[in-house]
C-alpha positions in Angstrom: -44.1 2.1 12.7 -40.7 0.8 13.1 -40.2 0.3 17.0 -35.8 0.5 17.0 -35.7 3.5 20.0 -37.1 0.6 21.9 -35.7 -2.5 21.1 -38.4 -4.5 20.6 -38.4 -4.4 17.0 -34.5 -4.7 15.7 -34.4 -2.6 12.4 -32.3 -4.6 10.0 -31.3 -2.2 6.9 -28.5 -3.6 4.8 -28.2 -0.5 2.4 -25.0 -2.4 1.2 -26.7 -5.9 0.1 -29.5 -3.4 -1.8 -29.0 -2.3 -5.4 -29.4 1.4 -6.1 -28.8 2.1 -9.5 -28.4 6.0 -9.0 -25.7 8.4 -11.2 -24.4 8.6 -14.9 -23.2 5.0 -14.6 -25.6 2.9 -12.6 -24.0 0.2 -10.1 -24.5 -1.9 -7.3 -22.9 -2.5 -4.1 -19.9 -4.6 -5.8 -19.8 -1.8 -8.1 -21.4 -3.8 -10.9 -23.4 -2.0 -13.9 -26.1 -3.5 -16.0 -23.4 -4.2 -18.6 -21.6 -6.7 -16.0 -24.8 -8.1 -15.5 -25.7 -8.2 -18.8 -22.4 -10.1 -19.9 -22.8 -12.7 -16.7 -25.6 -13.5 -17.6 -24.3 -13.6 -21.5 -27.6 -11.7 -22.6 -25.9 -10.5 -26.5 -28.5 -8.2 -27.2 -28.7 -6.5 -23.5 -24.8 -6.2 -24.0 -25.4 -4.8 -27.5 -27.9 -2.3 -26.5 -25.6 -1.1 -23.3 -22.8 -0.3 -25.5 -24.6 1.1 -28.3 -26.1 3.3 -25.5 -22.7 4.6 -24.8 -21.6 2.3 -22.0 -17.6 1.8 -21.4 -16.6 -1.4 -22.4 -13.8 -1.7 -20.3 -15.8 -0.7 -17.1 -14.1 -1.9 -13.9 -16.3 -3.0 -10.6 -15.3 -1.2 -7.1 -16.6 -3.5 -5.0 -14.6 -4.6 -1.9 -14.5 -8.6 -3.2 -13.6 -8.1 -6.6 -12.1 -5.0 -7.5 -11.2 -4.1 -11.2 -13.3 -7.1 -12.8 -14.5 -6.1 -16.7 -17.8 -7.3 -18.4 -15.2 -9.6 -20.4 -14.2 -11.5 -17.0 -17.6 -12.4 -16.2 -18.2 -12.9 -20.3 -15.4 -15.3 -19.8 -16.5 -17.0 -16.5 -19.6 -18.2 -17.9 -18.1 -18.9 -21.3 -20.5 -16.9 -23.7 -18.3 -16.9 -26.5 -21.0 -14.1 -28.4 -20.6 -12.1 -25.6 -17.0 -12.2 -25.2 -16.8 -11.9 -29.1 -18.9 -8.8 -29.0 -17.1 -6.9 -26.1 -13.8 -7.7 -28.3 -14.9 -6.0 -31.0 -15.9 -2.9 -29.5 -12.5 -2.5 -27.8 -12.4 -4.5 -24.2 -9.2 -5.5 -23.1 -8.4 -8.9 -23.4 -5.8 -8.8 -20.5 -7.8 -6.6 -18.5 -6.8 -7.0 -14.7 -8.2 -7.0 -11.8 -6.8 -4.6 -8.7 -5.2 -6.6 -5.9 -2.6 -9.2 -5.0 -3.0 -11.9 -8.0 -4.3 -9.7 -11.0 -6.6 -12.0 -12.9 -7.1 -11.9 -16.5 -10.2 -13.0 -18.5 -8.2 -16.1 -19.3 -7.3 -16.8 -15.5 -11.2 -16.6 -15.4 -12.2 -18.6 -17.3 -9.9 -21.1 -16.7 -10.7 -21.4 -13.0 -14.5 -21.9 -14.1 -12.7 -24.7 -16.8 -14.2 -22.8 -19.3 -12.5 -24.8 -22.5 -13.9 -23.1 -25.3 -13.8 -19.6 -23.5 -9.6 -20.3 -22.7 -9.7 -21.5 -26.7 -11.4 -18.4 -27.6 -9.2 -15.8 -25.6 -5.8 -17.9 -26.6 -7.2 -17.6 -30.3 -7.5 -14.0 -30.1 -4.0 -12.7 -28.4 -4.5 -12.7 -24.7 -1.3 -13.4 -22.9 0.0 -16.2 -21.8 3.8 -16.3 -21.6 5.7 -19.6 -22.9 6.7 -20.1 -19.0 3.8 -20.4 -16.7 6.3 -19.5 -14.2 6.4 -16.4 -15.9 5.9 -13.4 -13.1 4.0 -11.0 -15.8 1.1 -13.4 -16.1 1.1 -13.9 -12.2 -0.8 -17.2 -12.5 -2.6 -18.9 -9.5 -1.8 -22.5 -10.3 -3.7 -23.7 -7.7 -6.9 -22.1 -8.3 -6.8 -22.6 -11.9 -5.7 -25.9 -13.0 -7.7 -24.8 -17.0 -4.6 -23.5 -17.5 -2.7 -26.0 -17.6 -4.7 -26.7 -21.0 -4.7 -23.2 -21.7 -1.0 -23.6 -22.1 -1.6 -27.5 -24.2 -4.3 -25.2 -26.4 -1.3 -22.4 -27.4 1.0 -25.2 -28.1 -1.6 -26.7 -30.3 -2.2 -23.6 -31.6 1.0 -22.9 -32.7 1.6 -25.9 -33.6 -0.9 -25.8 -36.3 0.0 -22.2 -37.3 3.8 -23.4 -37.7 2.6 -26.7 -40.3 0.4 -24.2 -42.3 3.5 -22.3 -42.7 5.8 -24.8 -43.2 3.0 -26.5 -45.8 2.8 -23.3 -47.7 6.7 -22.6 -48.3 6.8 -26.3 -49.1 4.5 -26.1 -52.0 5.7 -22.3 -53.0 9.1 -24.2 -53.8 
C-alpha cells in the first residue's frame, strides 16, 4: 500500500513525463503522435502505414517546449530524406512553422542539426529561403543555425546550375 497520508513513503507520480495514448489522435505529454515518432525515428513504413491509416500529415505537437513542430521537422532533424520525401508527397507543408517567438521551419531544423543533404533536399523542393537572410519572413536564428549559411551557398548553387542549363539550352536552340 502506498503510505503518502503519512509521509513516510513520498508518492512520486509524474502523469506529465508518462505517455497515455488515449483519444481519436493518440499523443503524449509534448503532444507528440505515433506519426512524430515514427518520422524521428525515420521508420518509412511506420510513417506509411500512419498516413495510409488516415493520420494528418501536417499534425502539429502542443506540448509546452515545442509547440506547432510537424512529422516533417523531426523528418528533417534526423535527415531521413525517405521520410521527408514521403510526408512531401502526401501533402506536409514544407514551411510549416512552429508557434512561438522564432517560428522554425523544417529547413531551420535541419539546419541547426547540420543536416546537409536534409537542407539540400528541402532547398530542392521549394521551401523558403528568401535571397536576404536578413529577410524578416524567414525569421532566421543565425546563431543557432549556422547550416544555413550553406543552406543559402546550396540555393546559389542551385540556381546557378538551373540558370547554365538554361542558358546551355537557348544557346544550342539558336
Amino acid at each position: 500500500m502506498l503510505q503518502e497520508e503519512s509521509g513516510s513513503l513520498p508518492l512520486k507520480r509524474s502523469l506529465s513525463r508518462r505517455r497515455s495514448w488515449r483519444s481519436g489522435v493518440d499523443r503524449d505529454d509534448r503532444g507528440w503522435t505515433l506519426l512524430h515518432i515514427a518520422a524521428r525515428k525515420g521508420d518509412l513504413k511506420e510513417v506509411r502505414r500512419l498516413l495510409n491509416n488516415g493520420m494528418d500529415v501536417n499534425v502539429a505537437t502542443w506540448g509546452s517546449k515545442a509547440k506547432g513542430v510537424t512529422p516533417l521537422h523531426l523528418g528533417a532533424q534526423g535527415g531521413h530524406l525517405e521520410v521527408m520525401d514521403e510526408l512531401l508527397d502526401r501533402g506536409a507543408n514544407i514551411d510549416a512553422r512552429t508557434w512561438g517567438a522564432c517560428g522554425w521551419t523544417p529547413l531551420h531544423t535541419a539546419a541547426k542539426e547540420k543536416k546537409k543533404e536534409a537542407i539540400k533536399f528541402l532547398v530542392e523542393n521549394g521551401a523558403f529561403l528568401p535571397d536576404d537572410i536578413n529577410d524578416s519572413r524567414f525569421n532566421p536564428p543565425l546563431h543557432y543555425c549556422h547550416g544555413l549559411e550553406w543552406a543559402y551557398d546550396e540555393m546559389k548553387r542551385i540556381r546557378g546550375e538551373s540558370s547554365s542549363a538554361g542558358e546551355a539550352s537557348y544557346s544550342s536552340e539558336s
